[in-house]
N, C-alpha and C positions, 0 to 999 in steps of 0.2 A: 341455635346456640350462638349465643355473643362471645368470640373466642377471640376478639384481635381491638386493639384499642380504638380503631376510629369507630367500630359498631357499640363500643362501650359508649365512650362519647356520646354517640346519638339520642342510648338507651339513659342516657343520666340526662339531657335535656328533655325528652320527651316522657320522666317522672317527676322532673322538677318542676312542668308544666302541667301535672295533672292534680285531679283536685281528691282531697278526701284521703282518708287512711290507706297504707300501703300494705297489702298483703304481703308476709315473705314469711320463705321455707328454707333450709338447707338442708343438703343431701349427703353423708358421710358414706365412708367404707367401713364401716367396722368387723372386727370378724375378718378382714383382708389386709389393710394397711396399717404402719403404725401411727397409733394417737388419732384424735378426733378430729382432722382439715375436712376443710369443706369440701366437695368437688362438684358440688353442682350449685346455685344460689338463683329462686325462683322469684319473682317479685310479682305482681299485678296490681295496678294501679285508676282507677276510673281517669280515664282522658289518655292514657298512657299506653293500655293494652297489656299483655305479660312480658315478660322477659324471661331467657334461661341463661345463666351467663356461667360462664366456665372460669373458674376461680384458680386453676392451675395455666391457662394462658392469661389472665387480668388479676394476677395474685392482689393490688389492689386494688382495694373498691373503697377508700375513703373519701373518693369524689362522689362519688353515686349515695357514701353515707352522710357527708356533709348537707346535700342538696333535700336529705330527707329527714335532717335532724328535726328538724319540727314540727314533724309528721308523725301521727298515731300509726304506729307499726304492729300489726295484729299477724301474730303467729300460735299456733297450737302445741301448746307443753313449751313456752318458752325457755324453760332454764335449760332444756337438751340443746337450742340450738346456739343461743347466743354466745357460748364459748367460742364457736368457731365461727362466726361472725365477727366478733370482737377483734380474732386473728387475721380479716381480711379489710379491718378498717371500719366495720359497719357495727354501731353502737345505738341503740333507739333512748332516746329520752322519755317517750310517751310510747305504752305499747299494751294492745288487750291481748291477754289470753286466751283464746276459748275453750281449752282442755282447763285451766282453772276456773273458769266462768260457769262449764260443764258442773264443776265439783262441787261449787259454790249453789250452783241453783237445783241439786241433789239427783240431776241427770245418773243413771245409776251403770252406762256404761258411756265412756269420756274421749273413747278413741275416735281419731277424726271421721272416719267412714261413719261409723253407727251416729256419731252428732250428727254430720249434714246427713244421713239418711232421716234418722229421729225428727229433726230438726227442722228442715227443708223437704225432704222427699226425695232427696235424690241418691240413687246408689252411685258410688265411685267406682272408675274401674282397679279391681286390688289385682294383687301376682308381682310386683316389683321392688316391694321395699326393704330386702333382705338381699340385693345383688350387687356386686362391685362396682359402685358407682364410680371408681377413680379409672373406671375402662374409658378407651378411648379407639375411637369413635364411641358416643353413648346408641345406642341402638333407639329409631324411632317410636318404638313403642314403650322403652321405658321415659322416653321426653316428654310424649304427651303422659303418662302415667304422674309425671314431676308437676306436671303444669296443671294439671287439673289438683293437687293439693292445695294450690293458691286461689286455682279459678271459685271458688262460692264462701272462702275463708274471710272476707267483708259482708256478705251475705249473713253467712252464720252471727259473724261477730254483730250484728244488726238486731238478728233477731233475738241472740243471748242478752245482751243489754234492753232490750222491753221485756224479757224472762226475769230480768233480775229486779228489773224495775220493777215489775207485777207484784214480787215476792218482797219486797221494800230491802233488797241485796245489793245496791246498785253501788252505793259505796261503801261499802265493805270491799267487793271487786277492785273498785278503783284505789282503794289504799294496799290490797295486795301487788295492784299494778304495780302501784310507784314502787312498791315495797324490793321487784324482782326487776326495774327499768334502774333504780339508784343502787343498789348491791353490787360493793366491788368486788371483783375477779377473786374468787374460791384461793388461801393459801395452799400452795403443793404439796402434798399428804404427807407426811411422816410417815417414810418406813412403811413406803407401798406394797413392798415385799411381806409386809404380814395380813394380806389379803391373797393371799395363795388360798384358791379353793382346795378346801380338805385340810389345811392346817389344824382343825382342833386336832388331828392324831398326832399333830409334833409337840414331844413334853419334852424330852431334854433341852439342853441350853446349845451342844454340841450340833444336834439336830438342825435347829434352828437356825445354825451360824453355817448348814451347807442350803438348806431352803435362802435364806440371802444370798450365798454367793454364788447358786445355781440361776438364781430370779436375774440379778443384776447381771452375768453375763449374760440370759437371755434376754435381756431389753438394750444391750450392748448391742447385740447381734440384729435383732428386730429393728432397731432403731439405722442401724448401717445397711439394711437391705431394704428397708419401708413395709415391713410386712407386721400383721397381728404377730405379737409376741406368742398366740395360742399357737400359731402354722412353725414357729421353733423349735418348741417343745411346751407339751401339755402342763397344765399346773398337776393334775394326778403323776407325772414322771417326777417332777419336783421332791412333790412329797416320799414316791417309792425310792428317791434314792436319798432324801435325808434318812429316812426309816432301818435302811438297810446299810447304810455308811460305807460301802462296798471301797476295799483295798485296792482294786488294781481295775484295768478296762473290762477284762473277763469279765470279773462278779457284777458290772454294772451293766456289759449287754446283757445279761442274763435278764432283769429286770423289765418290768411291764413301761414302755416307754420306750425303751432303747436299746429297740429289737431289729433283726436283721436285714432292714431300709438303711438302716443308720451305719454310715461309714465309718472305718475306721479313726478318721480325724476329726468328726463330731465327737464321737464317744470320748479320744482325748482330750476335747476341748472342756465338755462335763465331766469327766473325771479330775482334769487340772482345778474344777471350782470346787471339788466335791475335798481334794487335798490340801486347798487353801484351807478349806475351813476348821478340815481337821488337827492343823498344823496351827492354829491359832491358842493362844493362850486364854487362859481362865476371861482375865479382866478383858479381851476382846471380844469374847462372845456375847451375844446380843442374851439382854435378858427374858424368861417367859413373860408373856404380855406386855401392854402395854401400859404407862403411865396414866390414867383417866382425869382427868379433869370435871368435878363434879359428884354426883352420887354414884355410890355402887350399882354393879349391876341390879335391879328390883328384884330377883329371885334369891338375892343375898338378904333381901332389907329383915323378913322373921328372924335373921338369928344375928344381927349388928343391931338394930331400931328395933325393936317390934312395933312401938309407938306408932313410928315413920310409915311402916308396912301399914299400919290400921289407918292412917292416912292418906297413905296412897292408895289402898280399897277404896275407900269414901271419896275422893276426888276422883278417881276411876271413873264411875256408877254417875256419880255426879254429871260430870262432863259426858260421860258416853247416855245419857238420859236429854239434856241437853241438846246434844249434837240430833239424835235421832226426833226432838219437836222443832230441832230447825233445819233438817232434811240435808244435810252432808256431812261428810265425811269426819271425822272426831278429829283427826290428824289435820285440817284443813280450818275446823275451829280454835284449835290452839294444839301450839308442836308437844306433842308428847315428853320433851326433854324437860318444857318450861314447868311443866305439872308435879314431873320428878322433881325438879330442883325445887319449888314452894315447898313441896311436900317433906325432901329432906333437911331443909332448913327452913321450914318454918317462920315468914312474920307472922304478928301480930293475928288473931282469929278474927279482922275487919276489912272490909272491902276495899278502905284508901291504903292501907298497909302490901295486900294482896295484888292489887290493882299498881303499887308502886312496885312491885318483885316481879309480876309479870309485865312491865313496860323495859326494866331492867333489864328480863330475860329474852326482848327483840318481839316480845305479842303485839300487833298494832292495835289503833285505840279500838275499832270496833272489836277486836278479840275482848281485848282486858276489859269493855263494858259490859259485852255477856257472860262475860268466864270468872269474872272477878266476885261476884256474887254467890254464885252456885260453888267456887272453891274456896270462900271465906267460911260457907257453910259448912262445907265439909271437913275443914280441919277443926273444927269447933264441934263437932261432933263426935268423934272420937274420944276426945280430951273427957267431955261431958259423959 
């Protein structure tokens, strides 16, 4: 473990001396602590050897990211990691996927084990990737478990790109690269508190305005002890005391949630969110749903469009016909939202028209070359 800055030091000269694409991993807690930090950061580099470097003693790494910006950085299902890399300094300009590379060359299971197993031949050791990584001391056997995710992730990455090349995929890959190495940082969700699991049972408006004020004091609470908001209180408790609006502390220990572990000064602490909400006036209550940006949901489109509905079948079929004679995934040949949105509004039934809607809608060029064809057809076929 690199846990003190002169061994960091070391580890940033002896990558920024090494040659070829830099393997890296990060290791979260989730399920344990609050929010997505890093706590472990794995790297291996040819000339360099690996590294495990401990991110809550060297919280930055913008030296070790500066030294590598130039560097093809190959990590597996990149968009999980890079957020919390981002947070320690380290940002890749150039970087291969191999769980997208995986997706892309129609690999039909993408996870790292079964790739370098599939792949390479070699099984990894599994049993660790579900444990609290923010422990400390990290126990030697989940180290090496860390380090062996990096150790064959150039290997892979090696032999996916003569896979894709075989398959004439090769850039396609590389415009999805650029595509997830130039994408700015995700905007903050609106009104995260309406991803409460089990919220379709919340229909009042009153309901709803104690699910928010239950949510946000427990990420109050989660956020000032560093723990998952789920070890607070469950999103099933949430829900059972928006449901039940309970008057006083009684009627809510009674409740599945907030039962008799739960001390007296918790219970009042959820009850005081439970009476904010209720004591709220009309126009402060949170409305049902949310404002949507774009098409209705598709199981509305028969009775708004029927039109619409017969062309979203036919672009459907289209593209998942498509997808399956060029061996991945539908979702991975073009995003499912951009298909709705042609679909709902409609250009022109020709290719450059189509082809200009899905560049619009973020398809990159090899999408909108194969997809713009097969869905100019298909909205032209209904009409007819």
């Amino acid at each position: 473990m690199i846990a003190d800055e002169a061994s960091l030091v070391e580890v940033i000269a002896a990558f920024a001396a090494g040659s070829g694409p830099v393997a890296v991993d990060a290791e979260r807690a989730s399920g344990y602590r609050y929010g997505q930090r890093a706590y472990l950061v794995q790297l291996r580099r040819e000339g360099a050897g690996s590294a495990l470097i401990d991110p809550v003693a060297c919280p930055d790494l913008s030296a070790l990211g500066d030294v590598l910006s130039d560097v093809e950085w190959v990590l597996h299902a990149a968009t999980q990691d890079l957020p919390c890399l981002r947070e320690i300094g380290m940002t890749p300009t150039r970087l291969f996927d191999t769980e997208l590379a995986g997706r892309l060359a129609g690999f039909p299971r993408v996870g790292l084990g079964a790739m370098v197993e599939g792949v390479l031949g070699f099984v990894l050791e599994k049993g660790h990737s579900a444990v609290d990584w923010s422990t400390r001391p990290l126990p030697d056997p989940w180290l090496r478990y860390a380090a062996l995710d990096v150790e064959l992730l150039v290997d892979l990455r090696d032999a996916l790109e003569k896979e894709l090349d075989r398959q004439g995929k090769l850039e396609w890959a590389r415009q999805e690269f650029d595509a997830i190495a130039s994408a700015p940082p995700p905007e903050p969700r609106k009104d995260p508190w309406r991803r409460t699991s089990g919220m379709h049972k919340v229909r009042r408006r009153r309901q709803l305005g104690v699910v928010r004020e239950l949510w946000q004091t427990r990420d109050q609470i989660a956020q000032r002890r560093d723990v998952s908001p789920g070890k607070v209180l469950s999103d099933a408790a949430i829900v059972e005391a928006a449901l039940a609006l309970p008057v006083n502390v009684h009627a809510l220990a009674a409740l599945n949630g907030f039962g008799h572990r739960m001390g007296r000064r918790q219970l009042e602490q959820w009850q005081a969110a439970v009476d904010r909400a209720r004591s709220l006036g009309e126009s402060q209550l949170p409305q049902p749903g949310q404002p949507v940006a774009g098409p209705p949901p598709p199981r509305a489109w028969a009775d708004k469009d029927p039109a619409a509905a017969a062309r979203l079948s036919a672009a459907r079929s289209a593209v998942s016909a498509l997808a399956e004679e060029l061996n991945m995934p539908q979702e991975n040949l073009i995003a499912p939202d951009a298909v709705r949105r042609v679909c709902w509004e409609p250009p022109a039934a020709d290719r450059d028209a189509v082809a200009a809607a899905l560049t619009g809608y973020g398809a990159r060029p090899w999408q909108v070359e194969q997809v713009a064809p097969v869905l100019a057809t298909a909205l032209a076929e209904p009409a007819a």
